[in-house]
CHARMM internal coordinates of N, CA and C (Angstrom, degrees):
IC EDIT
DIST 1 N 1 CA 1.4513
DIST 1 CA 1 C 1.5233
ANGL 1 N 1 CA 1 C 108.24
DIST 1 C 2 N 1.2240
ANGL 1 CA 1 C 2 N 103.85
DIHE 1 N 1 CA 1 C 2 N 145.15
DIST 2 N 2 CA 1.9380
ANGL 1 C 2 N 2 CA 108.85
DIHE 1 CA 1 C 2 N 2 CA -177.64
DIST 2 CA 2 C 1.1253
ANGL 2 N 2 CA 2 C 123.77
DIHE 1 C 2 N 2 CA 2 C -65.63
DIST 2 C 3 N 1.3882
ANGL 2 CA 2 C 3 N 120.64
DIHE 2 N 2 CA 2 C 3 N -24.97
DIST 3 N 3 CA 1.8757
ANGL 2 C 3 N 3 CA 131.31
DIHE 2 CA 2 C 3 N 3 CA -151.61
DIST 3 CA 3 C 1.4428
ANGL 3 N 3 CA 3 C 84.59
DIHE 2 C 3 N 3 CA 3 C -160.63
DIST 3 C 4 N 1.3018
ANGL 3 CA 3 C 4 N 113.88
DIHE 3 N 3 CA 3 C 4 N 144.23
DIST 4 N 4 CA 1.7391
ANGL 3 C 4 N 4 CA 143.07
DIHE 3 CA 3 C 4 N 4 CA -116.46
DIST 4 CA 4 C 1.9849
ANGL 4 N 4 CA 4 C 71.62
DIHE 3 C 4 N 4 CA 4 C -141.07
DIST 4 C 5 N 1.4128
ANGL 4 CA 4 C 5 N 123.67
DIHE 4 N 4 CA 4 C 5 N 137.79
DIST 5 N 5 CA 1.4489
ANGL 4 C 5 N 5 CA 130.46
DIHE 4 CA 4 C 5 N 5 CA 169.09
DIST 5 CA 5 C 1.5503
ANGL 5 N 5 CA 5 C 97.79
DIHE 4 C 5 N 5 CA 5 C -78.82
DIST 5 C 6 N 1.2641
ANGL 5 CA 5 C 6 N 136.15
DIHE 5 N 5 CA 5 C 6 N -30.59
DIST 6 N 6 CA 1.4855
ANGL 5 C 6 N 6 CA 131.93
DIHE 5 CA 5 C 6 N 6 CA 176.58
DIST 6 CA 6 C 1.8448
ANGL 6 N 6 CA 6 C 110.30
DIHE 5 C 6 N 6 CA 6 C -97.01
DIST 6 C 7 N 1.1712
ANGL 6 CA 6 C 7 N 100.30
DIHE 6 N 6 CA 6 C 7 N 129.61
DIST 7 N 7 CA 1.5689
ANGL 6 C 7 N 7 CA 96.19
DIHE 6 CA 6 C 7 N 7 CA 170.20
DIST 7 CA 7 C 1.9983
ANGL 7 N 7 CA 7 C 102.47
DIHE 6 C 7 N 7 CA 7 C -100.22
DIST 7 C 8 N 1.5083
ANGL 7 CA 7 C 8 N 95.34
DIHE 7 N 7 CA 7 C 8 N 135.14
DIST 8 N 8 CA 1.0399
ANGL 7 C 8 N 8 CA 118.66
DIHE 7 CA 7 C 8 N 8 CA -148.97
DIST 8 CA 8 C 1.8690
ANGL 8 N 8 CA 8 C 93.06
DIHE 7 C 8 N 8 CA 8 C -99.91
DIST 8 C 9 N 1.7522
ANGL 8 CA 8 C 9 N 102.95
DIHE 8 N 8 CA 8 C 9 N 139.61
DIST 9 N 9 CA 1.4257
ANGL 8 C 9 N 9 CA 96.64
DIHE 8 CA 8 C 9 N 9 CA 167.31
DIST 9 CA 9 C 1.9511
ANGL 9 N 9 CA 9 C 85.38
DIHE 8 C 9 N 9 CA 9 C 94.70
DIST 9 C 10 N 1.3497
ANGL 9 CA 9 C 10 N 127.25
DIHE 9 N 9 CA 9 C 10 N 17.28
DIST 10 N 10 CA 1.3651
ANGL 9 C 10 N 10 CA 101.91
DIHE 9 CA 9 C 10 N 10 CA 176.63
DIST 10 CA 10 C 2.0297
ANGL 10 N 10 CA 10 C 91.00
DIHE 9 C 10 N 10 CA 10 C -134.52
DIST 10 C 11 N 1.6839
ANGL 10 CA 10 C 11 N 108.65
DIHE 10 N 10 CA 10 C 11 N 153.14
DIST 11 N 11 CA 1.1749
ANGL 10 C 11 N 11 CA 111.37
DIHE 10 CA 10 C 11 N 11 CA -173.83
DIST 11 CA 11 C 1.5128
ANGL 11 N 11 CA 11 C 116.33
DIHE 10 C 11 N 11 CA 11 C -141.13
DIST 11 C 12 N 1.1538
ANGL 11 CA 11 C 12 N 130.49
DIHE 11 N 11 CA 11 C 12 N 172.71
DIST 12 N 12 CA 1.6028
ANGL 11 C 12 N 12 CA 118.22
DIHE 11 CA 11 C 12 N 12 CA -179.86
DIST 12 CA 12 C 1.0145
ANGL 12 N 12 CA 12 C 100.51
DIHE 11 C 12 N 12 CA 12 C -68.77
DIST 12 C 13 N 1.7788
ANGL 12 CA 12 C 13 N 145.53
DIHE 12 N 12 CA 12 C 13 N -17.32
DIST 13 N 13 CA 1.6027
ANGL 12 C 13 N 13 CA 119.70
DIHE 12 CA 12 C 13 N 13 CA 178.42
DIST 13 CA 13 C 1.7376
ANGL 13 N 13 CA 13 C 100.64
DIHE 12 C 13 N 13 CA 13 C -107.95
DIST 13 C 14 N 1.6216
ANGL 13 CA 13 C 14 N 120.52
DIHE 13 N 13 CA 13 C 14 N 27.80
DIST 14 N 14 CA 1.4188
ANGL 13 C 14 N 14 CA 112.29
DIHE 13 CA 13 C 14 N 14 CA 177.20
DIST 14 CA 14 C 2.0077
ANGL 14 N 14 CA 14 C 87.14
DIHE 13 C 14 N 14 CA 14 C -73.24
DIST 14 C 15 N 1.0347
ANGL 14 CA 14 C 15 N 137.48
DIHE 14 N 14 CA 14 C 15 N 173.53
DIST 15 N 15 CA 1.1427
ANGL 14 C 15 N 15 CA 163.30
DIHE 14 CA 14 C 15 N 15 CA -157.79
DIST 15 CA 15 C 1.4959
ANGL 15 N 15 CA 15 C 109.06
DIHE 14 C 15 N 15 CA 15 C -96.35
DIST 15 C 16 N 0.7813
ANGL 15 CA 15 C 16 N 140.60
DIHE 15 N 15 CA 15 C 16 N -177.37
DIST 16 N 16 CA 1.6353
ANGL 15 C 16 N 16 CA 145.03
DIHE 15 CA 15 C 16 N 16 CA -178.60
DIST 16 CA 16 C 1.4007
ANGL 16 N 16 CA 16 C 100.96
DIHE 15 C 16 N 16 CA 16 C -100.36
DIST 16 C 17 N 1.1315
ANGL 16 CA 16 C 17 N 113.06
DIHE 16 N 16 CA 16 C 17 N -63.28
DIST 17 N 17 CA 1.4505
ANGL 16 C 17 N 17 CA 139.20
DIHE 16 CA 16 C 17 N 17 CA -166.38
DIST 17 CA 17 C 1.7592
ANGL 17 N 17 CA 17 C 99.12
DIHE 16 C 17 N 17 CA 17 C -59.08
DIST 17 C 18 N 0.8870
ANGL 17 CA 17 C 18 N 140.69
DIHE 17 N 17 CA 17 C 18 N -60.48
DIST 18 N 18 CA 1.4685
ANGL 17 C 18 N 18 CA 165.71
DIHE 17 CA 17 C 18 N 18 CA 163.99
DIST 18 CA 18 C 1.2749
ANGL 18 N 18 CA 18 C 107.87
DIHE 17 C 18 N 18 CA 18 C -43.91
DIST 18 C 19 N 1.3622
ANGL 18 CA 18 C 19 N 121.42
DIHE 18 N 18 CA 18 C 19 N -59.34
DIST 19 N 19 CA 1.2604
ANGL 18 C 19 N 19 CA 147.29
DIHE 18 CA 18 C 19 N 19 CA 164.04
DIST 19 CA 19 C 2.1368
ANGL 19 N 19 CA 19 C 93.94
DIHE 18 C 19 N 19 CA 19 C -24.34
DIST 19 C 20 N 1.4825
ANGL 19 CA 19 C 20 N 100.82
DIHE 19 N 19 CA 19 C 20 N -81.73
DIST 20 N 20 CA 1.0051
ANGL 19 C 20 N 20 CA 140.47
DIHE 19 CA 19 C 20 N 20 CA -164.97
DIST 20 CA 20 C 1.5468
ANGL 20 N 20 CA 20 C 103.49
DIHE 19 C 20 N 20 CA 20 C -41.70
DIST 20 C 21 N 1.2351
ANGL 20 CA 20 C 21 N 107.26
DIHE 20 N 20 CA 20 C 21 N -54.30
DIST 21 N 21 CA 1.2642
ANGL 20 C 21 N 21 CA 111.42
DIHE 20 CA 20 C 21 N 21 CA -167.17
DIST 21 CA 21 C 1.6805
ANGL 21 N 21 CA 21 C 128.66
DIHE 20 C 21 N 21 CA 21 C -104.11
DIST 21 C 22 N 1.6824
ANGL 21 CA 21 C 22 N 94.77
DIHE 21 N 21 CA 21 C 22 N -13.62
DIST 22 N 22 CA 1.5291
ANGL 21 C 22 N 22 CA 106.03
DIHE 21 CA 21 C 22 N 22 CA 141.49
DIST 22 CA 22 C 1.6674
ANGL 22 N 22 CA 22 C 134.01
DIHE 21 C 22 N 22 CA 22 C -47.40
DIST 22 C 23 N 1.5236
ANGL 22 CA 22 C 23 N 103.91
DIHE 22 N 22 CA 22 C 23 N -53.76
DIST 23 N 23 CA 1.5461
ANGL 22 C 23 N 23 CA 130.08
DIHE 22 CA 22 C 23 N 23 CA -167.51
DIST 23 CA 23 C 1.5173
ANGL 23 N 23 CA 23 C 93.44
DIHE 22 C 23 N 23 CA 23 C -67.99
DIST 23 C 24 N 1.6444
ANGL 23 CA 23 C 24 N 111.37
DIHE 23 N 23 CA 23 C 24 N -53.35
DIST 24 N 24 CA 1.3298
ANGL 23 C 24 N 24 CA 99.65
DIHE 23 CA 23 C 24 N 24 CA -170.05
DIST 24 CA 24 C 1.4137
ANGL 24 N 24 CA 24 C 118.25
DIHE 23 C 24 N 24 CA 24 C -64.30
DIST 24 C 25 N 1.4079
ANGL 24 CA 24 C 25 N 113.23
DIHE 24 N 24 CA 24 C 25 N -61.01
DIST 25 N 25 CA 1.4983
ANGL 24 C 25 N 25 CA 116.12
DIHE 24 CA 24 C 25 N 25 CA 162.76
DIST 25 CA 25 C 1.6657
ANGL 25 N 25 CA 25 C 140.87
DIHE 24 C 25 N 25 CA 25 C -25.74
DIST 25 C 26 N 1.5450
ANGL 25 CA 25 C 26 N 102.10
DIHE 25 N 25 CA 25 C 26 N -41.81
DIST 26 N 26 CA 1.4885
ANGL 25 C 26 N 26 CA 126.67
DIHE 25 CA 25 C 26 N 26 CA 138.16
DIST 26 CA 26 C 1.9672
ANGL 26 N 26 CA 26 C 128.60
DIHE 25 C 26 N 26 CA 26 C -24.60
DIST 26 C 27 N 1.4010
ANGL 26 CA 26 C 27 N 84.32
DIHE 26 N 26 CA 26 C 27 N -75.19
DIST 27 N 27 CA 1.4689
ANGL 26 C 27 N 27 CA 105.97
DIHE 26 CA 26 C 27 N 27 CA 176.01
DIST 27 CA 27 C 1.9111
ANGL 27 N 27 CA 27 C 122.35
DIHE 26 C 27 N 27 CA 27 C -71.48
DIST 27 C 28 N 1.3713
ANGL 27 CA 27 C 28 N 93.76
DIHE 27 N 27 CA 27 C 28 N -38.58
DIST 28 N 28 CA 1.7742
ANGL 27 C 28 N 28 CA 92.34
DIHE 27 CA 27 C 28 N 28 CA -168.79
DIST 28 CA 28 C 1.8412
ANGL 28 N 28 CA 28 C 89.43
DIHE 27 C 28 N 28 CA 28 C -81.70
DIST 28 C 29 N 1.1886
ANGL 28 CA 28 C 29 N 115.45
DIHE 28 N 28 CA 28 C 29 N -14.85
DIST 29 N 29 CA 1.2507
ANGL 28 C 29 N 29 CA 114.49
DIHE 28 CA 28 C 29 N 29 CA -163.18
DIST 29 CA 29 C 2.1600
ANGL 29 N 29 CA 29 C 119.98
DIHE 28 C 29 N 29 CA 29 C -80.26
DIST 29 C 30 N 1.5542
ANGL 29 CA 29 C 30 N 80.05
DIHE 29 N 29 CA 29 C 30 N -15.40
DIST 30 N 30 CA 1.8726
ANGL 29 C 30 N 30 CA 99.54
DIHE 29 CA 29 C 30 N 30 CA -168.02
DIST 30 CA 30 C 1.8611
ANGL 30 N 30 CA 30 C 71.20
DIHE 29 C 30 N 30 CA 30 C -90.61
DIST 30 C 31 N 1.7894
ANGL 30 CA 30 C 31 N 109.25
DIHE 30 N 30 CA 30 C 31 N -70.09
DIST 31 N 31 CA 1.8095
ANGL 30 C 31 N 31 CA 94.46
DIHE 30 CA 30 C 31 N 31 CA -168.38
DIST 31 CA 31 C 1.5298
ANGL 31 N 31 CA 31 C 112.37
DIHE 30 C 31 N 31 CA 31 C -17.84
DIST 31 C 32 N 1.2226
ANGL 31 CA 31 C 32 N 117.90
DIHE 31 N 31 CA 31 C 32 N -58.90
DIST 32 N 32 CA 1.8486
ANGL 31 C 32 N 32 CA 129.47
DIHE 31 CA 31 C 32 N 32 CA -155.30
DIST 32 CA 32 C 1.5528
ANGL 32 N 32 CA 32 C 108.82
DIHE 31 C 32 N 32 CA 32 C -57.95
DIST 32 C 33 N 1.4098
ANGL 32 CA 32 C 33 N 88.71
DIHE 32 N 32 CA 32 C 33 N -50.17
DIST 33 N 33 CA 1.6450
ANGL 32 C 33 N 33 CA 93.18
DIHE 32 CA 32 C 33 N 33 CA 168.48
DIST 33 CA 33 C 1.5792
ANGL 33 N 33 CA 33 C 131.23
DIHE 32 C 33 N 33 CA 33 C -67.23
DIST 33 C 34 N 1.4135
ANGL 33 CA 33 C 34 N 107.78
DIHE 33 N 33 CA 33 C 34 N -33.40
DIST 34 N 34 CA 1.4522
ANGL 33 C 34 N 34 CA 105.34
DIHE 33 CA 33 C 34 N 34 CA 169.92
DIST 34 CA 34 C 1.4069
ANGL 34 N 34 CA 34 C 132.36
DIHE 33 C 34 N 34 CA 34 C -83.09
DIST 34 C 35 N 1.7164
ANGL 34 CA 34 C 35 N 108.13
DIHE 34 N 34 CA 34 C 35 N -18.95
DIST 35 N 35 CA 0.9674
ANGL 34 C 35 N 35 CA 124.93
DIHE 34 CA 34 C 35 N 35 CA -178.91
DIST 35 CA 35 C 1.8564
ANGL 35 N 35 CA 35 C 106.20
DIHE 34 C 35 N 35 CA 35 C -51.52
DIST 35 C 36 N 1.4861
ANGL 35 CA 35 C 36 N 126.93
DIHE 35 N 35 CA 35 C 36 N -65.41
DIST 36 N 36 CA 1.5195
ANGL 35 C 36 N 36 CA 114.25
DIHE 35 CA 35 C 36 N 36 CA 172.08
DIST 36 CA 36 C 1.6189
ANGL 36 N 36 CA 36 C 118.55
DIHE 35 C 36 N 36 CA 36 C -34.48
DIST 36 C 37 N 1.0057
ANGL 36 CA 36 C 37 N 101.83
DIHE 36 N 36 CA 36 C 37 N -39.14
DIST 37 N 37 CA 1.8734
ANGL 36 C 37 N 37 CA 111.35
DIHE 36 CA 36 C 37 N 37 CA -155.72
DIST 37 CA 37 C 1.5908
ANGL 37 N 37 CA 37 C 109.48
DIHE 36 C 37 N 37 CA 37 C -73.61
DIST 37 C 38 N 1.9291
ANGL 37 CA 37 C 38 N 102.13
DIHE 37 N 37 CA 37 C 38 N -25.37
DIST 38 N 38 CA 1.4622
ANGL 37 C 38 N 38 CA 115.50
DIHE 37 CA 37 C 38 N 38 CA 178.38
DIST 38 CA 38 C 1.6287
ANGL 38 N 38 CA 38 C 117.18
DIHE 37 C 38 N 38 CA 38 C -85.24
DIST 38 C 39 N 1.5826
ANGL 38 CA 38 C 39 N 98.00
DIHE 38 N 38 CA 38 C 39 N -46.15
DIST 39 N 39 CA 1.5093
ANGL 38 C 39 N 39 CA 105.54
DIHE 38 CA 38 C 39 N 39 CA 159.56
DIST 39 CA 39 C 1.3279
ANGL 39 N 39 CA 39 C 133.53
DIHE 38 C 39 N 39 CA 39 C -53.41
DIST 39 C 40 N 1.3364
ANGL 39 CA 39 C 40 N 121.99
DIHE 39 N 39 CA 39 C 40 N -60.97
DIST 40 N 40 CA 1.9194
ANGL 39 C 40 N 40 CA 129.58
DIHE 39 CA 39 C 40 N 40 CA 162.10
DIST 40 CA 40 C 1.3580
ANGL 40 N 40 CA 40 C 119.79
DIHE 39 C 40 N 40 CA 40 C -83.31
DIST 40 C 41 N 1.2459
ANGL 40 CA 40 C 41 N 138.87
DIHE 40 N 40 CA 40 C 41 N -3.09
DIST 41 N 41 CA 1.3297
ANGL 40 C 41 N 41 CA 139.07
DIHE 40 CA 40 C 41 N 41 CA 171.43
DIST 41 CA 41 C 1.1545
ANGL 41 N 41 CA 41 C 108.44
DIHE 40 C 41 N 41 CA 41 C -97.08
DIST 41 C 42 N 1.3761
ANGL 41 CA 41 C 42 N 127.87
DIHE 41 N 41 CA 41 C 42 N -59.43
DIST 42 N 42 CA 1.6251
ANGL 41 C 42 N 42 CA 128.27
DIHE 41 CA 41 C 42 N 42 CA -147.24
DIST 42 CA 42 C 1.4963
ANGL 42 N 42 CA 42 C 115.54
DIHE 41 C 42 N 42 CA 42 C -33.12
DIST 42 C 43 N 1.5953
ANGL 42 CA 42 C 43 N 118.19
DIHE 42 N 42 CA 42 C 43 N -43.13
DIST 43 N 43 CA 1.7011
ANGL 42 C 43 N 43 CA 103.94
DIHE 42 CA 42 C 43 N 43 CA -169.74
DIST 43 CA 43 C 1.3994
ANGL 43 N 43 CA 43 C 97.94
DIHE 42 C 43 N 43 CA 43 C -73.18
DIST 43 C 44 N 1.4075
ANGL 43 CA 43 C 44 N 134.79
DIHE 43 N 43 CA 43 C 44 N -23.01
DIST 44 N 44 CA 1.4681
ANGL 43 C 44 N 44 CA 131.59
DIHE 43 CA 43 C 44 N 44 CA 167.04
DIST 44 CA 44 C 1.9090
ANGL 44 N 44 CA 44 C 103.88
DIHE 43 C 44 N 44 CA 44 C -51.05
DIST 44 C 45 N 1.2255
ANGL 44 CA 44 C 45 N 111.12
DIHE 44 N 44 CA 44 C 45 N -65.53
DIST 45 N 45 CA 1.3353
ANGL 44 C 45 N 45 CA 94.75
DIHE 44 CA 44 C 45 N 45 CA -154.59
DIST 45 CA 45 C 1.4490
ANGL 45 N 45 CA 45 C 79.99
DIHE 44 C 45 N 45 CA 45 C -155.17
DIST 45 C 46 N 1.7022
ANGL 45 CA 45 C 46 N 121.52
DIHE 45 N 45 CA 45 C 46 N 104.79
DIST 46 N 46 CA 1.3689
ANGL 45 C 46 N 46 CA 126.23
DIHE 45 CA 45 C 46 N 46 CA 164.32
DIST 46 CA 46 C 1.2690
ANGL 46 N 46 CA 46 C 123.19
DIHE 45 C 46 N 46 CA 46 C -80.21
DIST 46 C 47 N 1.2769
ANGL 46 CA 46 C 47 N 128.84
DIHE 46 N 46 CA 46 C 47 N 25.18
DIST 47 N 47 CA 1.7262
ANGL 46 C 47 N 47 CA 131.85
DIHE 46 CA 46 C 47 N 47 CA 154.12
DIST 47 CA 47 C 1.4734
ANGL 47 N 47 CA 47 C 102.43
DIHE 46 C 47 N 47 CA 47 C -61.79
DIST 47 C 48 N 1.1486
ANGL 47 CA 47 C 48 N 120.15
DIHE 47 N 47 CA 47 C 48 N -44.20
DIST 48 N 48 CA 1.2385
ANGL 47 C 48 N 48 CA 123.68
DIHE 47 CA 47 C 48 N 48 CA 158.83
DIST 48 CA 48 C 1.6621
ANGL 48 N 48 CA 48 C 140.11
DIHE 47 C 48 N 48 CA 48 C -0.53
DIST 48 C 49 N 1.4641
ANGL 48 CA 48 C 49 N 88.77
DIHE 48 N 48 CA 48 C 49 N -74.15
DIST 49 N 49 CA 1.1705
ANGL 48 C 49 N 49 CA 131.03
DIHE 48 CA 48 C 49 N 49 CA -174.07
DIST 49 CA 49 C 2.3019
ANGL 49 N 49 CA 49 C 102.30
DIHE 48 C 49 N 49 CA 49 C -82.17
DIST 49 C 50 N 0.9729
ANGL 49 CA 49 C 50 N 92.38
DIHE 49 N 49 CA 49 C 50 N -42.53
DIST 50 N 50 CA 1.4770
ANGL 49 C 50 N 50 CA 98.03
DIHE 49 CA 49 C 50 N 50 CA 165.36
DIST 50 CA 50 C 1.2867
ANGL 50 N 50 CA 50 C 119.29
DIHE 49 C 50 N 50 CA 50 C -79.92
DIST 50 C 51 N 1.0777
ANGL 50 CA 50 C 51 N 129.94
DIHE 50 N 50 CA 50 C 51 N -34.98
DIST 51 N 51 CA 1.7237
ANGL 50 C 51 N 51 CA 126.83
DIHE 50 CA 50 C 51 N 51 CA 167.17
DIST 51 CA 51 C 1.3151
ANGL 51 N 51 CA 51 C 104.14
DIHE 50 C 51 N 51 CA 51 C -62.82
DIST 51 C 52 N 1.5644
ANGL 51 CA 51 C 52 N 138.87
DIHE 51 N 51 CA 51 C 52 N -62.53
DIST 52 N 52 CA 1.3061
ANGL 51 C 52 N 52 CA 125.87
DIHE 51 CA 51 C 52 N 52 CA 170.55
DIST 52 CA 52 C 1.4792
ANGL 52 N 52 CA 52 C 120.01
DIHE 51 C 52 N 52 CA 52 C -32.92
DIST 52 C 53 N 1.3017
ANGL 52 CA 52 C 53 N 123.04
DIHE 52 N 52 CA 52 C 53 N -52.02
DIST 53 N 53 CA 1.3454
ANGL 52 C 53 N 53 CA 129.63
DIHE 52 CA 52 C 53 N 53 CA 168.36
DIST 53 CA 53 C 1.5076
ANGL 53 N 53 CA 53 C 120.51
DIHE 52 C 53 N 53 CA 53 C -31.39
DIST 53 C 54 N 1.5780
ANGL 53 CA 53 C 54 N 111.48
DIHE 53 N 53 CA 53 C 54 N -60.55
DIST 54 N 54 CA 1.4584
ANGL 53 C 54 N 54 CA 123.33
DIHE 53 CA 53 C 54 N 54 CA 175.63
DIST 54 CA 54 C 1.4741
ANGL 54 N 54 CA 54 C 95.64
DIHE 53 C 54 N 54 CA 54 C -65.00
DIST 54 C 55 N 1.3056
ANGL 54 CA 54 C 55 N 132.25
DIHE 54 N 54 CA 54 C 55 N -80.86
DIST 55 N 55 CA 1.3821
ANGL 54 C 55 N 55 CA 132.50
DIHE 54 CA 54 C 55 N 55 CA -166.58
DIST 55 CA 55 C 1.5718
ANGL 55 N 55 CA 55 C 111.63
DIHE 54 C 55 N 55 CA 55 C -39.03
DIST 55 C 56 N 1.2826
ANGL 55 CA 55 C 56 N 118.36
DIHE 55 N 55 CA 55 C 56 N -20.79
DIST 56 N 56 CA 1.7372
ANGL 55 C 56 N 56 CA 109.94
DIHE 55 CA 55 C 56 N 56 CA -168.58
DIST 56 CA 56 C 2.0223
ANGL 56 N 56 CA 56 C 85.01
DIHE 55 C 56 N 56 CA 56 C -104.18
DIST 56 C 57 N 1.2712
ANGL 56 CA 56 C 57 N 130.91
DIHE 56 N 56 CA 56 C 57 N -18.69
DIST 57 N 57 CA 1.3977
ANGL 56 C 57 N 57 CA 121.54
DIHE 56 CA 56 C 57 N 57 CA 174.71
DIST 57 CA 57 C 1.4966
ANGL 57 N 57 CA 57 C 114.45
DIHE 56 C 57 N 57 CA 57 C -75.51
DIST 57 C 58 N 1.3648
ANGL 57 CA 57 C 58 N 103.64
DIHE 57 N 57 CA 57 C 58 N -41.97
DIST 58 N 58 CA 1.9440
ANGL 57 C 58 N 58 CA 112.46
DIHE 57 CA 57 C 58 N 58 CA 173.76
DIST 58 CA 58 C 1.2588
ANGL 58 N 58 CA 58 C 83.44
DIHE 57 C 58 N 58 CA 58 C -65.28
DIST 58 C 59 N 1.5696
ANGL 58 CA 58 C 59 N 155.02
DIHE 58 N 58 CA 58 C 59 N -106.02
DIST 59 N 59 CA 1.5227
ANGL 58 C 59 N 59 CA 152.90
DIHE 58 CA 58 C 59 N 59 CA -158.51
DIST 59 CA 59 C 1.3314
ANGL 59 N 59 CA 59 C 111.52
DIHE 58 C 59 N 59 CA 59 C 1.64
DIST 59 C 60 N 1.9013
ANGL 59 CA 59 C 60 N 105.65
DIHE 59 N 59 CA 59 C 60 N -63.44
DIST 60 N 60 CA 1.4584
ANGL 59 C 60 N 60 CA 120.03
DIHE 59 CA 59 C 60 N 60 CA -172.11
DIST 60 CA 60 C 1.7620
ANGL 60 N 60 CA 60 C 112.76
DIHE 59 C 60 N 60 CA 60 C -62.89
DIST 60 C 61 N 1.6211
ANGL 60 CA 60 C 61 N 90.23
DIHE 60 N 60 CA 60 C 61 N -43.03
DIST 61 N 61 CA 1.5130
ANGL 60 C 61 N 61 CA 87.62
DIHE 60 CA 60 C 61 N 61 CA -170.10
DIST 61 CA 61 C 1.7877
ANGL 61 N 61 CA 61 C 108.89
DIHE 60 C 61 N 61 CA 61 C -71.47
DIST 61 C 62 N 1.6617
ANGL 61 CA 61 C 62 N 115.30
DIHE 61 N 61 CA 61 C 62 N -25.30
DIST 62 N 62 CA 1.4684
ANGL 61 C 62 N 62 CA 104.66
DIHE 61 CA 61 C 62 N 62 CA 169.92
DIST 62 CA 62 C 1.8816
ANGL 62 N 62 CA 62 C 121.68
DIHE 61 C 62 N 62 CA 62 C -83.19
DIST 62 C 63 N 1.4776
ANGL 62 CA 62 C 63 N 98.79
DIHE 62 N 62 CA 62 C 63 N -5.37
DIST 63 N 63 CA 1.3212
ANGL 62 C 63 N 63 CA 84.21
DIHE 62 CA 62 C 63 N 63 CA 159.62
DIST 63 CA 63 C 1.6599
ANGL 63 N 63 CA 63 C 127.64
DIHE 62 C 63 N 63 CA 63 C -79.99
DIST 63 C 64 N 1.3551
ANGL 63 CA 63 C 64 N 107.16
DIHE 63 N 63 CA 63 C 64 N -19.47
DIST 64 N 64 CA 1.5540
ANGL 63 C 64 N 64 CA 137.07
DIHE 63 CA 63 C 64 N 64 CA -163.30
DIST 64 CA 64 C 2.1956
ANGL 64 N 64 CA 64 C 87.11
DIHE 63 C 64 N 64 CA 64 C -70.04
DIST 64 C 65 N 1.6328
ANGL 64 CA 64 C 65 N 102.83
DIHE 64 N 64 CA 64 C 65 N -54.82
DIST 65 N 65 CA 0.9650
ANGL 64 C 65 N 65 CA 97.25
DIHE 64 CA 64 C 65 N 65 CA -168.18
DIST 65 CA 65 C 1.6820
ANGL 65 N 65 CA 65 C 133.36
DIHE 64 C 65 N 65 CA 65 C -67.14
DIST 65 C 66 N 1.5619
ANGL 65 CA 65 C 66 N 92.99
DIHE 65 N 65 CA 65 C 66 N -27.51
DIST 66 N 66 CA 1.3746
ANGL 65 C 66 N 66 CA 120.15
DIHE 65 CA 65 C 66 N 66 CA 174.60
DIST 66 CA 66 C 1.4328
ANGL 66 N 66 CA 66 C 121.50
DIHE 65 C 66 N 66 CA 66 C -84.26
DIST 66 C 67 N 1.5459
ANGL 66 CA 66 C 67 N 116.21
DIHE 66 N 66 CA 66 C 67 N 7.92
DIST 67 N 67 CA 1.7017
ANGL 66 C 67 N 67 CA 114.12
DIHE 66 CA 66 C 67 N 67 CA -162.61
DIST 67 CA 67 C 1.3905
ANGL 67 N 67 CA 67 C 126.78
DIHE 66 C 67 N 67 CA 67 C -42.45
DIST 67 C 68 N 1.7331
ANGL 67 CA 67 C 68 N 87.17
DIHE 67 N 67 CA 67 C 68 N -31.12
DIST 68 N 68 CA 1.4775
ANGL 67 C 68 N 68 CA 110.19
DIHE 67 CA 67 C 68 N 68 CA -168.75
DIST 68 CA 68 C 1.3774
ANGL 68 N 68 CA 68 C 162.28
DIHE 67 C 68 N 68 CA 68 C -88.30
DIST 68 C 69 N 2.3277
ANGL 68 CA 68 C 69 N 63.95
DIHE 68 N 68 CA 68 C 69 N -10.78
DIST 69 N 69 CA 1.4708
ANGL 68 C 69 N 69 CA 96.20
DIHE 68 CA 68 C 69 N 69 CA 172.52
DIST 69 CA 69 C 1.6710
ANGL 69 N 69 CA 69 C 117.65
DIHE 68 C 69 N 69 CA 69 C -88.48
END
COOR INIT
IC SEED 1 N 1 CA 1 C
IC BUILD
């Protein structure tokens, strides 16, 4: 799988702010990468196309979490 369910390198005294912009960077960063592989690969091999799926739902759900920051 492309993108890891734990983002790695974060702790209860990493910062909010830090926090924030790790996770996101993390997450929008697996989308970017899968995004080619879903577009020109998929009739090759649509796991593809399903990993983007998860990676753009973790994205949504850490923007969801971070709105506020």
């Amino acid at each position: 799988m492309a993108g890891s369910k734990w983002i790695e390198g974060l702790t209860s005294a990493t910062p909010l702010a830090d926090a924030a912009r790790r996770t996101l960077s993390v997450r929008l960063e697996v989308v970017r990468d899968l995004t080619p592989l879903a577009v020109h690969e998929a009739e090759r091999d649509p796991e593809h196309v399903h990993q983007l799926r998860v990676a753009i739902r973790r994205a949504g759900a850490a923007v969801s979490i971070f709105r506020a920051c």
